[in-house]
gemmi code that builds the backbone of each chain (N, CA, C; Angstrom):
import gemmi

chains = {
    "A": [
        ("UNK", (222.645, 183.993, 24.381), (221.559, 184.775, 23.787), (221.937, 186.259, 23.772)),
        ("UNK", (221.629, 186.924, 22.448), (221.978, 188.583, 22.560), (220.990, 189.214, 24.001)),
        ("UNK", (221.768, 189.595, 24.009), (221.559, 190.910, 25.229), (221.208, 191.809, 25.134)),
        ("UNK", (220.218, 192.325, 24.961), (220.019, 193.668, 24.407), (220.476, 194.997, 25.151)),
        ("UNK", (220.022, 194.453, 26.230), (220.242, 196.048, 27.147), (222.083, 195.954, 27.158)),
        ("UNK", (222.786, 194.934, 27.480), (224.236, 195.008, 27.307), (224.813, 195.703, 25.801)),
        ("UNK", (224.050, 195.285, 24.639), (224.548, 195.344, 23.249), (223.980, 197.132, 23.894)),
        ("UNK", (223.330, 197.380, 23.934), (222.547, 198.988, 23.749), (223.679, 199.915, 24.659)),
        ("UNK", (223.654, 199.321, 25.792), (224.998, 200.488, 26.579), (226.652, 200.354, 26.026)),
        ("UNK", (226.801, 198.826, 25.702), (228.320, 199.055, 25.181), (228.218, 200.285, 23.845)),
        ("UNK", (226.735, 200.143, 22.816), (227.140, 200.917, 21.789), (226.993, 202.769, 22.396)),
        ("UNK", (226.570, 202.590, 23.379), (225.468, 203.849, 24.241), (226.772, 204.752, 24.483)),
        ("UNK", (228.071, 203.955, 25.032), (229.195, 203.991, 26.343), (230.270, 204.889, 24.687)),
        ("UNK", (230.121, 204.384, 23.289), (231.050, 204.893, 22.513), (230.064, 206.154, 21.620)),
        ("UNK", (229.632, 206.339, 21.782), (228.777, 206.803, 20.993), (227.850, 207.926, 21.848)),
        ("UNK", (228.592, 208.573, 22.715), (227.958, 209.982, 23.217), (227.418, 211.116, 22.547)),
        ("UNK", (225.979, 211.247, 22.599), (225.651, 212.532, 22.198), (225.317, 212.031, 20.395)),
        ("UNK", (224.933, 210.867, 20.447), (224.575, 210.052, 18.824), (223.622, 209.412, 19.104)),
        ("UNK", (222.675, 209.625, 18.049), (221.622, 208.142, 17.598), (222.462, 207.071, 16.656)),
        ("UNK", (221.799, 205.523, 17.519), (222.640, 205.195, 16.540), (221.350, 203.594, 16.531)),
        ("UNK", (221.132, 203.238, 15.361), (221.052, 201.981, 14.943), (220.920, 200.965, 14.731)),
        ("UNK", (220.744, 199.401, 15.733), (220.894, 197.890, 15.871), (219.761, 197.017, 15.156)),
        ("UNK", (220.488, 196.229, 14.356), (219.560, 195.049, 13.804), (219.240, 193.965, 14.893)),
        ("UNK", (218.606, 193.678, 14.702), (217.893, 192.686, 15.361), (218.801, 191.740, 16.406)),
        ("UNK", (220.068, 191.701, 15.586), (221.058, 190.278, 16.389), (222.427, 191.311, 17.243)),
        ("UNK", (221.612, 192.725, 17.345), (222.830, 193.352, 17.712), (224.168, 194.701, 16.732)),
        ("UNK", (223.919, 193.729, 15.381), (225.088, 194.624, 14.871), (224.575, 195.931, 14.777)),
        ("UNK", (225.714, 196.882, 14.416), (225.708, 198.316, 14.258), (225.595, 198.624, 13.159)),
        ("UNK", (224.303, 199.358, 12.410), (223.674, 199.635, 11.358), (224.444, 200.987, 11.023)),
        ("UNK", (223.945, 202.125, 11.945), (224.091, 203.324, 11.666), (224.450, 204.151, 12.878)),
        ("UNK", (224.666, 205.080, 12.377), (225.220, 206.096, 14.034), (225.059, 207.891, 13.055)),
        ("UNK", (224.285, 208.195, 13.862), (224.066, 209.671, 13.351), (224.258, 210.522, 14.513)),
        ("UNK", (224.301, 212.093, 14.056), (224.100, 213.060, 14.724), (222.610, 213.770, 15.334)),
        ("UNK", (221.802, 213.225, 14.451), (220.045, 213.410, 14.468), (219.308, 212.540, 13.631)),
        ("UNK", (218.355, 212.415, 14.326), (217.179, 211.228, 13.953), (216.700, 211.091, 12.309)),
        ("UNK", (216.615, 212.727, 12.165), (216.299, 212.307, 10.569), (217.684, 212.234, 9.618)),
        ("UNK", (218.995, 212.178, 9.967), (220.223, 211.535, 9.611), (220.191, 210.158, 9.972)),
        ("UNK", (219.622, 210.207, 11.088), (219.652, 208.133, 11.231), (219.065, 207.710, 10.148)),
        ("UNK", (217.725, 207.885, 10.238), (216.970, 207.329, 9.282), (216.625, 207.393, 7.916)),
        ("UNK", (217.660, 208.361, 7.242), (218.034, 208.590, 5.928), (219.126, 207.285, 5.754)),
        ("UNK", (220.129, 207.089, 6.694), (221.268, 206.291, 6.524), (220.295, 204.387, 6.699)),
        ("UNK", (219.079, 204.408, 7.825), (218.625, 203.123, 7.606), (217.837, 202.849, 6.231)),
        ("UNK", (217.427, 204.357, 5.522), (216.208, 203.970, 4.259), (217.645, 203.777, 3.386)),
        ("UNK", (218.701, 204.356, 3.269), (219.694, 204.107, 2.239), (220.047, 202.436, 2.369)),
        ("UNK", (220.082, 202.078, 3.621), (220.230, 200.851, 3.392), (219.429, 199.500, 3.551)),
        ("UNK", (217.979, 200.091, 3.766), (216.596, 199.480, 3.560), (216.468, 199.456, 2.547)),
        ("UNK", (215.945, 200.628, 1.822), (215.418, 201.373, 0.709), (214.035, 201.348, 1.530)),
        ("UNK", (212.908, 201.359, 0.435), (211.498, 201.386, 1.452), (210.893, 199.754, 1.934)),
        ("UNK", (211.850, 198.899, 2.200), (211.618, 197.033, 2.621), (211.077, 197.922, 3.928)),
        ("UNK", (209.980, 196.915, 4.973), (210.242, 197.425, 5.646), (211.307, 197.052, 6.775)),
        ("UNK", (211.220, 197.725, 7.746), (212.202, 197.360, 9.005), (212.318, 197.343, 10.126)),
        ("UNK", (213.154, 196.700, 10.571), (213.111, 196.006, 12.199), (213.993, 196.267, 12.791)),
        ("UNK", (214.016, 197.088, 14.025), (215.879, 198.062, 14.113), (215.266, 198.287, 15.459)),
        ("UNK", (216.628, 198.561, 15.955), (216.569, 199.105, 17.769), (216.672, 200.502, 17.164)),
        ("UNK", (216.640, 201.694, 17.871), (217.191, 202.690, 17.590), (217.377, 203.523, 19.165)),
        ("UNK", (218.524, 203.941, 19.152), (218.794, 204.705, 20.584), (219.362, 205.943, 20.718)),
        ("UNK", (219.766, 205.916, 21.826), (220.185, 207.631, 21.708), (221.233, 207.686, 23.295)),
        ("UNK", (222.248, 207.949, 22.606), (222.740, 207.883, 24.046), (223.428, 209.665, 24.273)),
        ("UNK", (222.942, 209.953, 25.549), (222.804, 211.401, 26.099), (223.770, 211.771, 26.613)),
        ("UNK", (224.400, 213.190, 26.852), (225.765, 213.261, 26.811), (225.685, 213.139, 28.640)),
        ("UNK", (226.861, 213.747, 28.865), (227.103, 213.902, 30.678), (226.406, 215.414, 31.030)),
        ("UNK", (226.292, 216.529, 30.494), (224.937, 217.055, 30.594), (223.880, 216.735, 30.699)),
        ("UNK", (222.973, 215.827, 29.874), (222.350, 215.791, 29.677), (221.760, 214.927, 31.070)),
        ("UNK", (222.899, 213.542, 31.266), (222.712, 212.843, 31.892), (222.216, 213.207, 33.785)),
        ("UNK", (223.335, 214.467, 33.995), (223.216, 215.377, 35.100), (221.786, 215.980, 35.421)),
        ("UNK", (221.041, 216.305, 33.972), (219.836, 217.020, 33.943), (218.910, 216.651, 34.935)),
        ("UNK", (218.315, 217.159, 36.045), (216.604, 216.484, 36.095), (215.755, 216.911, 35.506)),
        ("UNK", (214.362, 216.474, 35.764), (213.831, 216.285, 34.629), (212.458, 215.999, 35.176)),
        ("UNK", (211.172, 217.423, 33.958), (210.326, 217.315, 34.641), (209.152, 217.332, 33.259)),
        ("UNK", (208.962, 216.039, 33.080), (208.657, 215.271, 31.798), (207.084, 215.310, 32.158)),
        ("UNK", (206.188, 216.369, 31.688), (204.834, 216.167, 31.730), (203.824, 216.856, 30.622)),
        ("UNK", (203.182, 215.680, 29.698), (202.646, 216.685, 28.882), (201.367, 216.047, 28.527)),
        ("UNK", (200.568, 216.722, 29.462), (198.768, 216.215, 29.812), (198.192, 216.920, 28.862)),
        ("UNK", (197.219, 216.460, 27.879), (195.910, 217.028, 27.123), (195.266, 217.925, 27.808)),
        ("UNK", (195.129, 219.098, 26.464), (194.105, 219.893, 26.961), (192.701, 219.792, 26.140)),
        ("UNK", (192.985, 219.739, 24.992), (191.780, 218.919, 24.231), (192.635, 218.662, 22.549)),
        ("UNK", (191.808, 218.203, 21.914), (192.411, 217.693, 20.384), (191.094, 218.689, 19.745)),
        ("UNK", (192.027, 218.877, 18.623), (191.695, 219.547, 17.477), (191.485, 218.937, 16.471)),
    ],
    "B": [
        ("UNK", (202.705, 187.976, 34.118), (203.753, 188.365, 33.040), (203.973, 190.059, 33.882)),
        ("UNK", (205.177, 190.203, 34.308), (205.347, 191.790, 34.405), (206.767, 191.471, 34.513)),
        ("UNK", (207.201, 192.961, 34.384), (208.703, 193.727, 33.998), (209.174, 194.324, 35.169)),
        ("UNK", (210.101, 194.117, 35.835), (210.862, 194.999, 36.877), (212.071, 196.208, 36.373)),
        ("UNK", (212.320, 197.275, 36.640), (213.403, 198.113, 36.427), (213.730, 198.752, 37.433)),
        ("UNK", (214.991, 198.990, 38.139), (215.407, 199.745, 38.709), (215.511, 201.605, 38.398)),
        ("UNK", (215.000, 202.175, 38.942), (214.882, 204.062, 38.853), (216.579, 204.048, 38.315)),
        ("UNK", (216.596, 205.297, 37.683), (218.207, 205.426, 37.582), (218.058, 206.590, 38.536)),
        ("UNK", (219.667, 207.376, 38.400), (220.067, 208.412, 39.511), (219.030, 209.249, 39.431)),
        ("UNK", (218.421, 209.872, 38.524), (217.595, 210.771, 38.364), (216.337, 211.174, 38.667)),
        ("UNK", (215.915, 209.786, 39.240), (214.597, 208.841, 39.476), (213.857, 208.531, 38.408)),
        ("UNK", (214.114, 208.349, 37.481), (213.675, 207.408, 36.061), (213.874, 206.215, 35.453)),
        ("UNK", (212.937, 205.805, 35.119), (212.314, 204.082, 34.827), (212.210, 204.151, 33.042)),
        ("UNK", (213.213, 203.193, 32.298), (213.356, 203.280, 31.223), (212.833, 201.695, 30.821)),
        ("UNK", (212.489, 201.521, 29.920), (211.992, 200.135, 29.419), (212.399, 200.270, 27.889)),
        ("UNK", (212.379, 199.171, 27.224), (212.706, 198.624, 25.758), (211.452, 199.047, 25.783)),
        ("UNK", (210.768, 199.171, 24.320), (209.420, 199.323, 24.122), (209.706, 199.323, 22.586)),
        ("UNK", (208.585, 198.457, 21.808), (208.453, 198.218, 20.285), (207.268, 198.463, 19.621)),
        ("UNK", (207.553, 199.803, 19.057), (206.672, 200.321, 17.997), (206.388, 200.008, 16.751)),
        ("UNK", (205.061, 199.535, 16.565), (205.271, 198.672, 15.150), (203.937, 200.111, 14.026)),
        ("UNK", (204.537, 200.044, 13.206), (203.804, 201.232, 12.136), (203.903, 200.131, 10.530)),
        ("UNK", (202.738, 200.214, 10.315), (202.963, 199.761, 8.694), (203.800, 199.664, 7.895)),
        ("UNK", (204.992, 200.295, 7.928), (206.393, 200.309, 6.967), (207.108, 199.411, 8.043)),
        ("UNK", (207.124, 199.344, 9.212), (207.806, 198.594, 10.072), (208.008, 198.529, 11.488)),
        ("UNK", (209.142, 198.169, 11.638), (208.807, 198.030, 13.483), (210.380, 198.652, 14.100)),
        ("UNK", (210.496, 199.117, 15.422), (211.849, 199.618, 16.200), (211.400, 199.517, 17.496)),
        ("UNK", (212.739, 199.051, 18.256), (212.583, 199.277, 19.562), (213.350, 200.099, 20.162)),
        ("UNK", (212.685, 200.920, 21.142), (212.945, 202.140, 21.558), (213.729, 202.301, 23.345)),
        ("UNK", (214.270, 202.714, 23.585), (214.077, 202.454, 24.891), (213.687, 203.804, 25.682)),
        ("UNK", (212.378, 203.584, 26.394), (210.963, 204.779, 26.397), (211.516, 204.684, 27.986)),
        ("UNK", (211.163, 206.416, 28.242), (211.498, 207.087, 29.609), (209.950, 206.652, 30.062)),
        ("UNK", (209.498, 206.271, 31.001), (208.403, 205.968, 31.490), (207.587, 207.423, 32.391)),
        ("UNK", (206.374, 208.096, 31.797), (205.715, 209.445, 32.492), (204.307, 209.079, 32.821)),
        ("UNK", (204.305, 208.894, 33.536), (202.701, 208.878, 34.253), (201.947, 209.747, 34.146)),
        ("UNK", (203.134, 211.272, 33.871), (201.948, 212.196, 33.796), (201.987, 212.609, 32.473)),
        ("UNK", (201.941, 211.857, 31.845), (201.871, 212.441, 29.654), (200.716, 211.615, 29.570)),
        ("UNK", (199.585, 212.496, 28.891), (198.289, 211.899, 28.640), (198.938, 210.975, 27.437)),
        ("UNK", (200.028, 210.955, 26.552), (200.249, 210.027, 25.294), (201.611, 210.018, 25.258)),
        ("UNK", (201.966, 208.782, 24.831), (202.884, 208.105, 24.477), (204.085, 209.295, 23.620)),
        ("UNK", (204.639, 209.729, 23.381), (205.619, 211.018, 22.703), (206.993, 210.370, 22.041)),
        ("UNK", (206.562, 210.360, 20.532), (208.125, 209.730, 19.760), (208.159, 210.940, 18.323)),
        ("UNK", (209.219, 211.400, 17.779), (209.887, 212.455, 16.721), (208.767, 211.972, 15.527)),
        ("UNK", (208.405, 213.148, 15.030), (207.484, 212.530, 13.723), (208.640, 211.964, 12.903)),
        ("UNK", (209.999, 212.281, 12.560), (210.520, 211.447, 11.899), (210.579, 209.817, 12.006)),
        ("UNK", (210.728, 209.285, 13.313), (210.155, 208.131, 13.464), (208.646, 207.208, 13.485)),
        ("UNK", (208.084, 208.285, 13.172), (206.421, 208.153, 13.394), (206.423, 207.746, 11.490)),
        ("UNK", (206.986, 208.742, 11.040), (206.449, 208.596, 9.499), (207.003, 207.453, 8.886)),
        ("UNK", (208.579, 206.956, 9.510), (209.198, 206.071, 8.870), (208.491, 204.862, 9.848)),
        ("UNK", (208.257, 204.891, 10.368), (207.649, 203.783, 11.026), (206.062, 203.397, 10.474)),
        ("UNK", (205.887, 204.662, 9.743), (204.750, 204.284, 9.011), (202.921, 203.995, 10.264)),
        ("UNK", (203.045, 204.816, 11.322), (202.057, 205.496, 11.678), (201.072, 206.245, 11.589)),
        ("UNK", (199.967, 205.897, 12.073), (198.685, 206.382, 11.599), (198.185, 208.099, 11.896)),
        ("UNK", (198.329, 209.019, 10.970), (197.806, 210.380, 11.266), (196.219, 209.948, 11.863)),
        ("UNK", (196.160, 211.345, 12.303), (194.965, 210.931, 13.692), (194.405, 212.929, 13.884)),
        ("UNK", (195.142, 213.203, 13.425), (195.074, 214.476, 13.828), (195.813, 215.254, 14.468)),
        ("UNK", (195.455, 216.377, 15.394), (196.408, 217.198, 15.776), (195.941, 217.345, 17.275)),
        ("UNK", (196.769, 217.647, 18.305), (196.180, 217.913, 19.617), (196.872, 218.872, 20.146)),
        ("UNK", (195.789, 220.254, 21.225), (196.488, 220.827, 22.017), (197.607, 220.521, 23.190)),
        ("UNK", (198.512, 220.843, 23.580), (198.795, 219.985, 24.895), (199.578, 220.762, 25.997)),
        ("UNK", (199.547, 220.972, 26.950), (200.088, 222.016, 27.973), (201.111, 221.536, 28.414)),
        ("UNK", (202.305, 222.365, 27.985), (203.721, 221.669, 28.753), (204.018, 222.350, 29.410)),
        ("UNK", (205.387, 222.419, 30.594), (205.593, 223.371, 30.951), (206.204, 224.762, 30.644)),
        ("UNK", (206.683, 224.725, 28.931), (206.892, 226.144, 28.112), (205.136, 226.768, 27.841)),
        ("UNK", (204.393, 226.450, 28.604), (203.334, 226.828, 27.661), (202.603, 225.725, 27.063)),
        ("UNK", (201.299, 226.435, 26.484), (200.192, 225.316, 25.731), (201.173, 225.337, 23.898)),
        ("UNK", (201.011, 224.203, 22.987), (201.547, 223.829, 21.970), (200.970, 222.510, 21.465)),
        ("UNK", (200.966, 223.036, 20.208), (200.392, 222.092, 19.500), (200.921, 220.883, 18.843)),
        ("UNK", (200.621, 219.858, 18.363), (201.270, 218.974, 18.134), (200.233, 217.452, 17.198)),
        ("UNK", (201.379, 216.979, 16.257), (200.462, 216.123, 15.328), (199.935, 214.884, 16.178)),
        ("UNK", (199.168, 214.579, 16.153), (198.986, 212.882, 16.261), (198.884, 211.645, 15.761)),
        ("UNK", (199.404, 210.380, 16.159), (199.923, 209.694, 15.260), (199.006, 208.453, 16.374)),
        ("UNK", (198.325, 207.352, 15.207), (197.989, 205.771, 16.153), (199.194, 204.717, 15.554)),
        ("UNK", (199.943, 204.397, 16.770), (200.912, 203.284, 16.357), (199.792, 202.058, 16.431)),
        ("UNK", (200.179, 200.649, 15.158), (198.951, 200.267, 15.612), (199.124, 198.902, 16.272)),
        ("UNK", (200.793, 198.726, 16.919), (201.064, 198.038, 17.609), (202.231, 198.997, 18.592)),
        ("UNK", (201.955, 197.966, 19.871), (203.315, 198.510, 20.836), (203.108, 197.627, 22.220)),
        ("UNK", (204.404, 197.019, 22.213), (204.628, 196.367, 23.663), (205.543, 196.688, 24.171)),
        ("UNK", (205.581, 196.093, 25.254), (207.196, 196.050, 26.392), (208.091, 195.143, 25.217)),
        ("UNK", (208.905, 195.212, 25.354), (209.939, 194.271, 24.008), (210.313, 193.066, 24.877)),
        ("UNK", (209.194, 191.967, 24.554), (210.009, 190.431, 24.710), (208.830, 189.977, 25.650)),
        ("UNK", (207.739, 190.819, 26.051), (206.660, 190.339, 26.852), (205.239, 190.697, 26.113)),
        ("UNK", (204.315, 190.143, 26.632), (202.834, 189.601, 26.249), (202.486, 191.091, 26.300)),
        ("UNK", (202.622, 192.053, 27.393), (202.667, 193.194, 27.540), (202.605, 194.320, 26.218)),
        ("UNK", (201.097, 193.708, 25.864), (201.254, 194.772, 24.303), (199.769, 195.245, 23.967)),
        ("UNK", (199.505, 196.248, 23.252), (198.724, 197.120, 22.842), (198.414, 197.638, 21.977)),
        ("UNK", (196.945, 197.285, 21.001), (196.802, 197.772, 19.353), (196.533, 199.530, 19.703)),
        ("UNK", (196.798, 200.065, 18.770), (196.247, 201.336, 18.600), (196.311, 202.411, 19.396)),
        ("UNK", (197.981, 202.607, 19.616), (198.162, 203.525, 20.708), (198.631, 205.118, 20.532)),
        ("UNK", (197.825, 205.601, 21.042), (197.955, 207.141, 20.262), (199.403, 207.792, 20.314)),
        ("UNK", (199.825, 208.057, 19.876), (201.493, 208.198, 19.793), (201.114, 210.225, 19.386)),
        ("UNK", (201.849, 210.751, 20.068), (202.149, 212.582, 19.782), (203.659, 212.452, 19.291)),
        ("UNK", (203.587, 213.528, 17.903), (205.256, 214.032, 17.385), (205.753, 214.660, 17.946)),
        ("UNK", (206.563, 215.133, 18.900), (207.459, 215.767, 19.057), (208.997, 215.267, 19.711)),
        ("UNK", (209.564, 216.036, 19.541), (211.317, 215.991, 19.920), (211.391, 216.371, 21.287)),
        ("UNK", (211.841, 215.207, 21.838), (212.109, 215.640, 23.434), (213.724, 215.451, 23.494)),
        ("UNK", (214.273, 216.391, 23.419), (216.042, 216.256, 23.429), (216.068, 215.354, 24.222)),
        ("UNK", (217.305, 214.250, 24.116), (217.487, 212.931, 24.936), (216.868, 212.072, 25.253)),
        ("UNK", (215.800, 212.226, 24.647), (214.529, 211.096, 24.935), (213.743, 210.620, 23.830)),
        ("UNK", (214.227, 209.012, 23.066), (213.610, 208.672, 21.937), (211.890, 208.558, 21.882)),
        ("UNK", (211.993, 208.311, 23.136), (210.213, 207.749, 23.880), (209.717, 207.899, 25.253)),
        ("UNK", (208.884, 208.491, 25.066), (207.938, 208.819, 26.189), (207.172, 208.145, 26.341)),
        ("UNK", (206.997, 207.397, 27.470), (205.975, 206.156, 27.274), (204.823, 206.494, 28.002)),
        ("UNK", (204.115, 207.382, 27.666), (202.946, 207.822, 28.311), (201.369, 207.161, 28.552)),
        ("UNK", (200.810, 207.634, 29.487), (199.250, 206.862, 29.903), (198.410, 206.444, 28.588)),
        ("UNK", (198.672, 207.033, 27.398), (197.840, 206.013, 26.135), (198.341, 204.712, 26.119)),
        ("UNK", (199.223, 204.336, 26.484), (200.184, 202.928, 26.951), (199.776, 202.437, 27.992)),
        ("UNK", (200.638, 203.217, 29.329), (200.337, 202.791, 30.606), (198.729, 202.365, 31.088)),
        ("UNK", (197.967, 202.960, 30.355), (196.221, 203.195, 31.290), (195.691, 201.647, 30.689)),
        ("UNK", (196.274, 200.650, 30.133), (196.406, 199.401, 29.600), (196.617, 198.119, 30.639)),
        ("UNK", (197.631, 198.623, 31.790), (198.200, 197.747, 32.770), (198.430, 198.375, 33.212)),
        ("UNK", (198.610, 197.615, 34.992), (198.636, 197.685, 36.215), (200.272, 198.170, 36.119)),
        ("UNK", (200.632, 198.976, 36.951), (202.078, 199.349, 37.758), (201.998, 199.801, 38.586)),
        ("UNK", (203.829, 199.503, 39.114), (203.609, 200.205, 40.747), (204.975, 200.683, 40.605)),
        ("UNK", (205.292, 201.222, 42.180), (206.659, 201.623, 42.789), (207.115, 201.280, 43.561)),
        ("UNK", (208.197, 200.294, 43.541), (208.896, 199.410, 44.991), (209.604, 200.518, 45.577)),
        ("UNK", (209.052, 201.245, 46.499), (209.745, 202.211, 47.539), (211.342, 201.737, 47.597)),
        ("UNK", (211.054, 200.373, 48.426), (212.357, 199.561, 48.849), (213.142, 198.909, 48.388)),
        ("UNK", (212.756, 198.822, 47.390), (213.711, 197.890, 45.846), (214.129, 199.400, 44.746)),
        ("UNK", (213.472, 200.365, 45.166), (213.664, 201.428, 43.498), (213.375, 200.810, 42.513)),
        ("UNK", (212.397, 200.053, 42.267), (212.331, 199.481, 40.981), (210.705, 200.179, 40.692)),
        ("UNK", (210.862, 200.749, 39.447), (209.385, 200.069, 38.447), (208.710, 198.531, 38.111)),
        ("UNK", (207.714, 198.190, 38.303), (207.092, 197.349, 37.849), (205.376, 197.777, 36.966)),
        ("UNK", (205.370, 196.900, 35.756), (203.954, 197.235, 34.727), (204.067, 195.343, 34.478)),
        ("UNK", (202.635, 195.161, 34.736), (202.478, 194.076, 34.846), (200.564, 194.301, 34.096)),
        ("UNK", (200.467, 192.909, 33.886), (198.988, 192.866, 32.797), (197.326, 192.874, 34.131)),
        ("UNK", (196.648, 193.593, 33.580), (195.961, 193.683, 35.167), (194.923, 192.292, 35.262)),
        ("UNK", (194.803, 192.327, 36.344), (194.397, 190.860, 36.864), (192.868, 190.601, 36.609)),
        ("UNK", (192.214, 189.392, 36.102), (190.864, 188.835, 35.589), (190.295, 189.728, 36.750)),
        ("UNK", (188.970, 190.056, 36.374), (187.770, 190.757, 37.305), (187.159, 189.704, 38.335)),
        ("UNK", (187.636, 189.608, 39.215), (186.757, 188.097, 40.227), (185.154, 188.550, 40.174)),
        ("UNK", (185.193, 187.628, 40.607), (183.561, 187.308, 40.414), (182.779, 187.499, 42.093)),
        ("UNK", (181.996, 188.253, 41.943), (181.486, 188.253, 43.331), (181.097, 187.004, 44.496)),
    ],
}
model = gemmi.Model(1)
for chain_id, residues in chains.items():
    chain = gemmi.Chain(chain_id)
    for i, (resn, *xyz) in enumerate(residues, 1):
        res = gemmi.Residue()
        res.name, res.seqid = resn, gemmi.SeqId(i, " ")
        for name, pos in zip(("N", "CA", "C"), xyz):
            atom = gemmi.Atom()
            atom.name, atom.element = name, gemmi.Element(name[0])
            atom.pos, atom.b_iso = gemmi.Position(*pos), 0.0
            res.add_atom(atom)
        chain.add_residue(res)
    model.add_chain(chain)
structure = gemmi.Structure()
structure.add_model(model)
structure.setup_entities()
């Protein structure tokens, strides 16, 4: 059975500092430099069908080093 | 039905997570924040995913208060479990290195915890109301 989390780091492990791509069974769709380059390269090869895709991001060795202080609470909506 | 993950070095709990929007569906793999009142993915993926505008919300980060669109995904689960949720308020913005923020518009859905002694995350579906 595909693996996902295995298929996601082998593509994660070549592909530093890229978004990149996966159909459903694994293969490698696309690989960009930024998100709205990914997803220009999945509508080029969608067109507007819709679609069913992993999409990831694998972070460089900076990034990875970073900690990280991820908090972003409501103050009210407009 | 619940999900186990081990913390990575950093102390962060990442999960698959599948956003489904009217044009279509992706799975993400979402940094898990307890303390984000909403769920946080790039409006570029919000629009191609075909997500619901909702409006706009203030929100206090730590650069400061900033504003930001809002989007209702009108599906989203853990990817491959029962573990799922209509109509979850999803915020646009770009968090460098982070496709998804899987914040309390998600989490406040099901039960989780923190295995001190394992390092693992667990989100599991919360349990029938007993009966007195």
């Amino acid at each position: 059975m595909f693996s996902l989390l295995a298929r996601y780091d082998e593509v994660a492990r070549q592909n530093e500092g890229k978004w990149f791509a996966l159909s459903r069974d694994g293969e490698l769709l696309a690989v960009a430099s930024s998100q709205r380059r990914l997803w220009r390269r999945i509508r080029e090869r969608f067109g507007e069908k819709e679609v069913d895709v992993v999409i990831g991001y694998s972070q460089t060795k900076e990034e990875r080093e970073t900690a990280c202080l991820l908090v972003f609470p409501l103050m009210s909506a407009v | 039905m619940s999900v186990s993950v081990s913390i990575d070095e950093r102390g962060l709990a990442w999960l698959f997570v599948r956003v489904k929007g009217v044009k279509g569906s992706a799975v993400y793999r979402a940094c898990v924040d307890t303390g984000a009142t909403y769920c946080v993915l790039s409006e570029v993926d919000c629009v191609n995913l075909g997500l619901i505008r909702k409006g706009r919300v203030v929100l206090m980060t730590v650069k400061g208060e900033a504003t930001a669109k809002l989007f209702v995904a009108p599906w989203m689960a853990i990817e491959g479990t029962e573990l799922a949720k209509e109509n979850v308020e999803v915020v646009a913005k770009v968090v460098p290195g982070f496709p998804v923020i899987l914040g309390m518009s998600f989490l406040r859905h099901f039960n989780w915890s923190f295995d001190q002694e394992k390092q693992e995350f667990s989100i599991f579906k919360k349990s029938p109301a007993r009966s007195p």
